[in-house]
C-alpha positions in Angstrom: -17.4 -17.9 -110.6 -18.3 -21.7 -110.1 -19.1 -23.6 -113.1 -21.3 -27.0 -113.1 -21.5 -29.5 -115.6 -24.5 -29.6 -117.7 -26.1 -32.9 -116.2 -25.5 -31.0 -112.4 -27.3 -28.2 -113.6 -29.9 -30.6 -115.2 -29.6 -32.4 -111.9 -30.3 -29.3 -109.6 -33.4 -28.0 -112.2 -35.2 -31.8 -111.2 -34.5 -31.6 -107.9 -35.7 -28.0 -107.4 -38.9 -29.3 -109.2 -39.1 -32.1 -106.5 -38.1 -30.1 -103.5 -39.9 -30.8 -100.0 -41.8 -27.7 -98.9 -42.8 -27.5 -95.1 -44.9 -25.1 -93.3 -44.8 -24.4 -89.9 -47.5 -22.7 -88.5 -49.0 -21.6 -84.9 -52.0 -19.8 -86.2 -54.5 -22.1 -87.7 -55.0 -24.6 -84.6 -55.8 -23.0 -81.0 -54.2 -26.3 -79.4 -51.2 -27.1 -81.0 -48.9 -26.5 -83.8 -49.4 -27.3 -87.8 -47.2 -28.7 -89.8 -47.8 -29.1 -93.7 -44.7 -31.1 -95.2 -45.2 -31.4 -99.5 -42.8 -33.6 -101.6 -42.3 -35.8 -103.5 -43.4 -39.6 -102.7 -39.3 -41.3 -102.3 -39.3 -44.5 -99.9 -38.2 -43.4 -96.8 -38.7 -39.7 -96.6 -41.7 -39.9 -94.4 -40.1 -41.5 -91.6 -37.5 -39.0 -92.5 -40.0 -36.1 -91.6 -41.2 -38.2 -88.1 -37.9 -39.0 -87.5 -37.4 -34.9 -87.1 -39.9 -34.3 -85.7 -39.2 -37.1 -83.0 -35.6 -35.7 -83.0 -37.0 -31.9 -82.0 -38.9 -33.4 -79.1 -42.3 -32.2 -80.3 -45.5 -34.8 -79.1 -47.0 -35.7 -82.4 -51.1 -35.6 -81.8 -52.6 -36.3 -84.6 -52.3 -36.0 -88.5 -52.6 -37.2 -91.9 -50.5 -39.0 -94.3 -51.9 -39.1 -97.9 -50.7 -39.5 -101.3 -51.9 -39.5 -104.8 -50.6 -42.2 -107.1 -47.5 -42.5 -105.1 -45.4 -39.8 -106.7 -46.1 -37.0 -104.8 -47.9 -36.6 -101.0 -48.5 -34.3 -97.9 -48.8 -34.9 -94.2 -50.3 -32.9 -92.0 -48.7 -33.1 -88.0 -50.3 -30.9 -85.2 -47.7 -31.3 -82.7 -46.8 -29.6 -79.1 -43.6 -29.3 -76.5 -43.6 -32.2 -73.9 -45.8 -29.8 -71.6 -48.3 -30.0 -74.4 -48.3 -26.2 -75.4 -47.6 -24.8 -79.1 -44.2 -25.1 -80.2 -42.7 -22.3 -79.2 -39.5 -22.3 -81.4 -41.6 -22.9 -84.6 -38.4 -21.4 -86.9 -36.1 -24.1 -85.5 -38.4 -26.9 -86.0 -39.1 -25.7 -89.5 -35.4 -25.2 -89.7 -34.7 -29.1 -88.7 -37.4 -30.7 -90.9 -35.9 -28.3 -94.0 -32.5 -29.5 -93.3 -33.2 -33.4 -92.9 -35.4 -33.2 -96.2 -32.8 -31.4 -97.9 -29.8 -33.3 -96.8 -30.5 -36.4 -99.4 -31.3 -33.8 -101.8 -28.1 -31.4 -102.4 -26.6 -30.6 -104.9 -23.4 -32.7 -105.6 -20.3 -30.0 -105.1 -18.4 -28.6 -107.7 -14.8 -29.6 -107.9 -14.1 -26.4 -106.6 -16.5 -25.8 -103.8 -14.6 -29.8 -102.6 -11.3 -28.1 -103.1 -12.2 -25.4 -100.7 -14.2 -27.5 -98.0 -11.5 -30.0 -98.0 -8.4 -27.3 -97.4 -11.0 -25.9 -94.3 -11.6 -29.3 -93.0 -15.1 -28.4 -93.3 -18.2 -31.3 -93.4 -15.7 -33.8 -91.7 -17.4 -35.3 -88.3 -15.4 -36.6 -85.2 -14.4 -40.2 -86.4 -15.2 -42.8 -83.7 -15.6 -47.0 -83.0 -19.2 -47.9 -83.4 -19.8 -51.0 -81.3 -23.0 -52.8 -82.0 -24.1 -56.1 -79.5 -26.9 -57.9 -79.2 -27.6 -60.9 -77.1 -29.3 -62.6 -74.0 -30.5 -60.2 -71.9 -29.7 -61.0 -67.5 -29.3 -59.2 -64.8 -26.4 -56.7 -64.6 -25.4 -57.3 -68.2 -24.4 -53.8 -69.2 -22.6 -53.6 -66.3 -20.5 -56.0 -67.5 -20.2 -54.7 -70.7 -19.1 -51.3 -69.1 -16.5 -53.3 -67.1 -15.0 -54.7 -70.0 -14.6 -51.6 -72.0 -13.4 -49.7 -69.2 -10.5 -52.4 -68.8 -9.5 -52.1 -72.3 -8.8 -48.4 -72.3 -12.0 -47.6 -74.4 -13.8 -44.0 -73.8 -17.5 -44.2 -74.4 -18.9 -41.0 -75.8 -22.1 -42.2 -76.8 -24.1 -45.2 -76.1 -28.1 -46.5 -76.5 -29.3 -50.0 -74.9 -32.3 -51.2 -75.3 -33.6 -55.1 -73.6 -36.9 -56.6 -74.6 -38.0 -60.2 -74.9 -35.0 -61.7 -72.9 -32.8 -60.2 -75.9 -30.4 -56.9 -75.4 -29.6 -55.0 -78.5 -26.3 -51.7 -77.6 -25.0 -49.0 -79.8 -21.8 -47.9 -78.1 -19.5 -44.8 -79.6 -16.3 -45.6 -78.3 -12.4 -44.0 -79.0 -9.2 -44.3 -77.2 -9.0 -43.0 -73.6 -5.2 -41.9 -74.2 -5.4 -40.1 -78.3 -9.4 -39.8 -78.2 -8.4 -41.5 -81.7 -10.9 -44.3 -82.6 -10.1 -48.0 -82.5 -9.5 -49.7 -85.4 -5.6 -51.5 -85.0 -7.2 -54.8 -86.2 -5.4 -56.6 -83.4 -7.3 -54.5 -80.8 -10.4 -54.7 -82.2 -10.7 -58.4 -82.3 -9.6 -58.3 -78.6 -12.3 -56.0 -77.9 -15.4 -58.1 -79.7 -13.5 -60.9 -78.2 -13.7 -60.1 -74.6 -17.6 -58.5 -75.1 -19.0 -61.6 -77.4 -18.1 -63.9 -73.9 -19.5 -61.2 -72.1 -22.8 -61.2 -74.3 -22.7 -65.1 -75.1 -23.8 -64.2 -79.1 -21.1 -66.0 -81.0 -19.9 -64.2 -83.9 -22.8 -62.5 -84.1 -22.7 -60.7 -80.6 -20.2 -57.8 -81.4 -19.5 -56.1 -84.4 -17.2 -53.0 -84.7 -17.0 -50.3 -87.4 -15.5 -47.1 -87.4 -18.0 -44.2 -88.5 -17.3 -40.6 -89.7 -19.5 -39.6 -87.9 -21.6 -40.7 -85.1 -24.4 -37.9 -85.5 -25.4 -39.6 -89.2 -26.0 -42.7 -87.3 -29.6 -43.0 -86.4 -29.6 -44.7 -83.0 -33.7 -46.1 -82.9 -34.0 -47.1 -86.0 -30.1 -49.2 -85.9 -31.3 -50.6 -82.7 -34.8 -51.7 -84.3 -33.1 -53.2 -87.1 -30.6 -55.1 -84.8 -33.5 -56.8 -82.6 -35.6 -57.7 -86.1 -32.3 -59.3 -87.3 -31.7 -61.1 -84.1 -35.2 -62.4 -84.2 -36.6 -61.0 -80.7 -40.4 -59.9 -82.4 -40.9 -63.8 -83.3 -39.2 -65.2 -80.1 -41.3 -62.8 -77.9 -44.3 -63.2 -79.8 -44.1 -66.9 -79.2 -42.8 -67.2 -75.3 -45.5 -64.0 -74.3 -48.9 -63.9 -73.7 -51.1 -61.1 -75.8 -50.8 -57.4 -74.5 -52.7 -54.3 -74.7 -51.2 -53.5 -77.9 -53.6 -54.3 -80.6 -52.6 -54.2 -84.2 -54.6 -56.3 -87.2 -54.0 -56.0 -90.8 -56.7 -56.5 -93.4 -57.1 -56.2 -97.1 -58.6 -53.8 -99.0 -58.7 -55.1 -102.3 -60.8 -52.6 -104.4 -57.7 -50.3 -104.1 -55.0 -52.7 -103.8 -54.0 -51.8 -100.5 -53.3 -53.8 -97.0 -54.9 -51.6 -94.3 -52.7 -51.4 -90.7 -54.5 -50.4 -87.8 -52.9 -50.0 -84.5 -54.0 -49.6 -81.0 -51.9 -48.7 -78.2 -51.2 -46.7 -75.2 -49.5 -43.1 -76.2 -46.3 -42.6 -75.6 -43.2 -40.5 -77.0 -41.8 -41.5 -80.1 -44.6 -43.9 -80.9 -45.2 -42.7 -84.3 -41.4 -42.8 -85.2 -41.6 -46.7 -84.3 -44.5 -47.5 -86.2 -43.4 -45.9 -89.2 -39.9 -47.1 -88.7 -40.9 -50.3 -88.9 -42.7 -50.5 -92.1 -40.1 -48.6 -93.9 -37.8 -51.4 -92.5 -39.8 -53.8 -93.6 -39.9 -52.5 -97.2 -43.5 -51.0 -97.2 -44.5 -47.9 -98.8 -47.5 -46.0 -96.6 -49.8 -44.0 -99.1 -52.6 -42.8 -96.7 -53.1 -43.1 -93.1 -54.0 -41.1 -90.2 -53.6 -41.3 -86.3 -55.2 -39.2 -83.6 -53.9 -39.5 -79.8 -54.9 -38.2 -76.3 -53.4 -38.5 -73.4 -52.2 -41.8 -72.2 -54.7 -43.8 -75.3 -54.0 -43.3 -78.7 -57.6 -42.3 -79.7 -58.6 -44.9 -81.5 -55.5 -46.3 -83.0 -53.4 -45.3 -86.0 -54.4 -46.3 -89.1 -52.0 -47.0 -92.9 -53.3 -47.8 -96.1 -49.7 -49.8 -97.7 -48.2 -51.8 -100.2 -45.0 -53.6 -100.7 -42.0 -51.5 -102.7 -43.4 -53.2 -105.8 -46.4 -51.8 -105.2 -48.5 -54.8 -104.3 -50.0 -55.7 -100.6 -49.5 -58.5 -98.3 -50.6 -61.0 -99.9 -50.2 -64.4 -97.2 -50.8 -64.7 -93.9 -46.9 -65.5 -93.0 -46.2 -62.1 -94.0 -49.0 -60.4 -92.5 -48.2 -62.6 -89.1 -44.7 -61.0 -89.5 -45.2 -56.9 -89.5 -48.0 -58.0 -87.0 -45.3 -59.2 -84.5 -42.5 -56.7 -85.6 -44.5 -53.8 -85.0 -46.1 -55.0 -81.7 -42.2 -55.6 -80.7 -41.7 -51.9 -81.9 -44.0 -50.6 -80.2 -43.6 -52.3 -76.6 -39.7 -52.4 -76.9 -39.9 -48.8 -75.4 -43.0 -49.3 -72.9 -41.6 -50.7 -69.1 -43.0 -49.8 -65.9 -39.3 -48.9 -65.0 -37.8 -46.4 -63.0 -36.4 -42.9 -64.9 -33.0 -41.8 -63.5 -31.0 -38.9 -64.9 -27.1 -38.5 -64.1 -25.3 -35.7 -65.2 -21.9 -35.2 -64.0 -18.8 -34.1 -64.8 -17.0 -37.5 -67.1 -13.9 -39.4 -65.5 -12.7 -42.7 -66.6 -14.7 -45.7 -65.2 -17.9 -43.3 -64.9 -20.3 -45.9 -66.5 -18.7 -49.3 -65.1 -19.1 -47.7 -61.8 -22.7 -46.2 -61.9 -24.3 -49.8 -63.5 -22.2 -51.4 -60.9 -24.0 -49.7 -58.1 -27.1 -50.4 -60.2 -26.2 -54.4 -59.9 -25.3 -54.2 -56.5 -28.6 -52.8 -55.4 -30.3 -55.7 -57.9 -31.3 -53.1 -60.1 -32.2 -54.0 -64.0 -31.3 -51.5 -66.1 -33.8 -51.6 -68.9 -32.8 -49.0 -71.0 -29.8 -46.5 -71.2 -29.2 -43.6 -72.9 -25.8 -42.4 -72.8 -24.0 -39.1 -73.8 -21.2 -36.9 -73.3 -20.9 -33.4 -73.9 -17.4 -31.8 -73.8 -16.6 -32.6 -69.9 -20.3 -33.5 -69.0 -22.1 -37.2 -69.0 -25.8 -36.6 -69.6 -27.1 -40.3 -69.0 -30.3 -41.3 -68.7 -31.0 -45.3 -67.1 -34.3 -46.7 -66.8 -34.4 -49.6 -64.1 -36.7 -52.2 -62.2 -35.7 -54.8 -60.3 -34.1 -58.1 -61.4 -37.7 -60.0 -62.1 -38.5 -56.7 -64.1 -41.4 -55.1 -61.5 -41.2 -51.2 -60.4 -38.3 -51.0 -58.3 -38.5 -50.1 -54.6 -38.3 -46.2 -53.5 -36.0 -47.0 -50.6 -33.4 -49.1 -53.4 -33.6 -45.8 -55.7 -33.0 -43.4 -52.9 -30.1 -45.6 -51.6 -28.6 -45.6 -54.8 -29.1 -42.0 -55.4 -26.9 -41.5 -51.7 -24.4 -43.7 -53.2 -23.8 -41.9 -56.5 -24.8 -38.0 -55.5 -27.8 -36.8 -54.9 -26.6 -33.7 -56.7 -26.1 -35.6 -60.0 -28.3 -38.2 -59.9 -32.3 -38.0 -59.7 -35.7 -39.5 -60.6 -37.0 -37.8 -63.4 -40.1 -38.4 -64.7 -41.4 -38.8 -67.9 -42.7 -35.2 -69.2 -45.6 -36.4 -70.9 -48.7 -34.9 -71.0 -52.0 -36.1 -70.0 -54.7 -34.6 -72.6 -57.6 -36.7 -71.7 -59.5 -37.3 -68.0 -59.8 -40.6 -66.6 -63.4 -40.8 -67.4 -62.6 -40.3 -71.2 -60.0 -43.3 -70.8 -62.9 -45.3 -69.1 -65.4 -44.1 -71.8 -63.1 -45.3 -74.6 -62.8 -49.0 -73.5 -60.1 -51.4 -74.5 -57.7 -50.8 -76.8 -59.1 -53.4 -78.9 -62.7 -52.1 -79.1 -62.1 -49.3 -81.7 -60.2 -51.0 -83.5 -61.8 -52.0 -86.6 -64.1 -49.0 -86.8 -61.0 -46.8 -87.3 -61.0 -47.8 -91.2 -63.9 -46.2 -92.2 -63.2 -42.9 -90.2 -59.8 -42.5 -92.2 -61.8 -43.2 -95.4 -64.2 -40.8 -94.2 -61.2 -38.3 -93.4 -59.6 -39.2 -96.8 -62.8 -38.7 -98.8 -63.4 -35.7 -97.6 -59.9 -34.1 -98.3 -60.5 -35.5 -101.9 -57.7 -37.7 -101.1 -59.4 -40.8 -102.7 -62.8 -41.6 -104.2 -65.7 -43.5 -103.1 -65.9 -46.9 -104.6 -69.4 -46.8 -104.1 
């Protein structure tokens, strides 16, 4: 019988008090499925909850975010598949949002509950290199940075690239191609940020290299946000740009003490993840919100009622200026009017310097890349335009698509669903033009769920 120390079992009787309970349910909406997630309020557990949901591929339609003094909350998610139908697996969604809530919250083992995992090996990941770069972004770049790994004997397992605002931010997962060991002789690995930081012109800061546990802790997006705000790109691009279609202002509301986001945009997947990402990256806690999309619009925005950590708002304009540009960077760093081409083929050595160099050859950009192996299999995923960064030309991709296999490489296109006609785009306007009535629909919403009371 396994015996706990009395502050564990005082540890486990809090945390069962405070334990995150999430319903999943395809009964209560004809249109899509609800989901009810209750816990409570810790900084970062509601990008947590999007972050699994984003991870389950589900289309996030609309939903609400409250709280009530900031210790406890609920959100409220009517999601669908990418073909926008109920969620069919509703147990295994409810399964993945229980089991990334949970994660932060077990129960530290018993001495001998480690004896026993650590004699089966169990809870140990595949150790691997984690390479992350960041610099100027030009034409056949990753290439390049393929090339160079290839000629230093490094296997890439798993890989995400992202380019926006002339900057390129990677997240490689690399190990030995002879012991499938990962790299870290010290001598080696300086050779290796060596030969990449000339590659990537970024100094010091151009390549860094730790080894990880485990690569599946690592989350790729919100690393790769992190690495562009670090390097700068939402101010650069925010300066050397002209405005886009992505609207976001940020006002006060001072009779609660709050700093009100609003956000208009074109839909896409993984939108809400970014937007929340963000914030939480930037230290901001979101007490209320709520965001409704269709189609290819979001329907009138998204909207957060926030405050700092310490529990105050934005209080100068620098710092609203700031999570204006880092979440219009956010949001667009996905959005490109690029090409969508899927590769899966069995892996070999030299795979990925020699697909990007056929890419390069046929002055294609590759814009972002999503790369991943599976036992013997590369599942890869490239977006590309050509070199100025316009829609590349059919007769290029089919060219290239000969040159690689037409049995493992194809144009795929994004499988995301449009809700809404034309004429209810057309009726809704610019994104701009709803965008400061959305406040008093979410205090409507929010007054009515008796989420906060009139002032008036």
């Amino acid at each position: 019988m396994e015996r706990y120390h009395p502050s564990e079992v005082y540890e486990l009787f809090v945390r069962h008090m405070n334990t995150p309970r999430v319903a999943v349910d395809n009964g209560v909406c004809a249109t899509a499925t609800l989901v009810q997630v209750h816990s409570a309020r810790k900084h970062g557990v509601l990008l947590d909850t999007v972050a699994a949901l984003s991870d389950h591929g589900v289309c996030v339609r609309k939903g609400y975010i409250s709280s009530d003094d900031g210790r406890w909350f609920m959100d409220v998610f009517h999601v669908t598949d990418a073909a926008g139908r109920k969620v069919a697996d509703a147990d295994a969604l409810l399964a993945r949002l229980e089991s990334s809530l949970l994660s932060a919250e077990a129960l530290p083992p018993s001495p001998a509950r480690v004896g026993a995992a650590a004699a089966a090996g169990a809870g140990v990941g595949a150790a691997l290199t984690l390479l992350e770069l960041v610099g100027a972004d030009r034409p056949g770049l990753l290439s390049e940075v393929f090339a160079v790994l290839h000629d230093l004997r490094c296997g890439i397992v798993d890989a995400r690239a992202w380019t926006h605002g002339g900057r390129v931010a990677a997240l490689v997962f690399v190990r030995d191609e002879e012991t499938g060991a990962p790299i870290d002789d010290a001598a080696r690995v300086r050779r290796v940020e060596s030969r990449l930081r000339h590659v990537l012109r970024g100094g010091a800061r151009g390549a860094r290299t730790t080894v990880v546990a485990d690569a599946a802790a690592v989350n790729m997006d919100r690393r790769l946000h992190q690495l562009l705000n670090e390097d700068g790109e939402a101010e650069s691009r925010a300066e050397a740009e002209p405005p886009t279609t992505t609207s976001v202002a940020v006002q006060d509301w001072g009779e609660r003490g709050y700093s009100v986001v609003t956000v208009s945009c074109r839909d896409r997947p993984k939108l809400l993840f970014d937007v929340v990402c963000t914030l939480t990256d930037l230290d901001y806690v979101v007490y209320h919100g709520t965001f409704d999309t269709d189609g290819d619009h979001a329907q009138q925005g998204f909207e957060f009622y926030i405050r700092r950590l310490d529990g105050r708002p934005i209080s100068s304009a620098a710092e609203r200026r700031r999570v204006i540009q880092c979440l219009q960077a956010a949001i667009e760093r996905r959005a490109s009017e690029s090409v969508r081409l899927e590769l899966r083929i069995t892996d070999r050595r030299g795979l990925l310097a020699y697909v990007t160099r056929v890419f390069r050859e046929n002055s294609l950009s590759v814009t972002h890349a999503e790369i991943t192996t599976r036992g013997d299999m590369a599942m890869n995923v490239f977006h590309v335009t050509d070199v100025a960064g316009r829609p590349a030309d059919p007769k290029t991709i089919d060219e290239v698509i000969q040159r690689i296999g037409t049995e493992s490489l194809r144009v795929d296109e994004e499988r995301w669903p449009r809700l809404c006609s034309t004429e209810g785009d057309a009726g809704r306007g610019g994104g701009s033009a709803g965008l400061f009535s959305l406040g008093s629909l979410v205090k409507k919403n929010l007054f009515n769920l008796g989420l906060i009371r009139s002032c008036s």
